[in-house]
Phi, psi and omega in degrees: 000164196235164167254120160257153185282193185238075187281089167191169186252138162250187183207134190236149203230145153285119191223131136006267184195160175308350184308317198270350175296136181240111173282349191273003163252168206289348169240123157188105219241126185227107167222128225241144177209160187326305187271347189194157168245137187223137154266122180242121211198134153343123175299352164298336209267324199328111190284148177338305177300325170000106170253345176209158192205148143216131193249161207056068179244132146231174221241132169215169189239145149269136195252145168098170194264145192260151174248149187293351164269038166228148214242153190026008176320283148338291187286341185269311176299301188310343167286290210279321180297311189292355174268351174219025165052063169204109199283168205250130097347356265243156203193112167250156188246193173301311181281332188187173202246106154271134172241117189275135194222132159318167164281268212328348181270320183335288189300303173328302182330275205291359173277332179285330172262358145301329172306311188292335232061022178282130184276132187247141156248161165244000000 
């Protein structure tokens, strides 16, 4: 299975409400429920209404559309990182799985699922 990394630093942030969110950039994974709205974004991207933040995450994809009858993909990366005291972000879209890592972690994330046998691109 392959990874690409995200050359980029995110932030996943607590918002008001969406007026200040700009949806037209290419990461901005947004989900809203009874209690709260939250947004995950480039740290460049943060929007203004910000009430809560934690910053330093980057980012990498399992690449190509995962069809919804496969089974642990999620759990086995997130599995082999929690096995190496490195906590998981993960955010799935309709098509595939992002997995979010501290920077400090990062570099470590991907050395560990190369060992499991994931091929990393950038």
């Amino acid at each position: 299975m392959e990874l690409k990394k995200i050359d980029s630093d995110f932030s996943v942030c607590k918002v008001e409400n969406l007026e200040q969110t700009d949806l037209s950039r290419d990461f901005m994974f947004v989900s809203k429920t009874d209690e709260e709205i939250s947004v995950v974004c480039r740290t460049c991207d943060v929007p203004g209404n910000t009430t809560e933040r934690s910053d330093g995450f980057r980012a990498f994809r399992i690449e190509g559309k995962l069809d919804f009858t496969l089974i642990g993909i999620l759990a086995k990366i997130s599995s082999a990182l929690a096995k190496n005291n490195i906590g998981v972000f993960a955010i799935s879209t309709y098509n595939t799985d992002y997995i979010l890592v501290k920077n400090s972690d990062f570099d470590k994330a991907l050395e560990v699922l190369e060992e499991k046998g994931y091929r990393i691109t950038d």
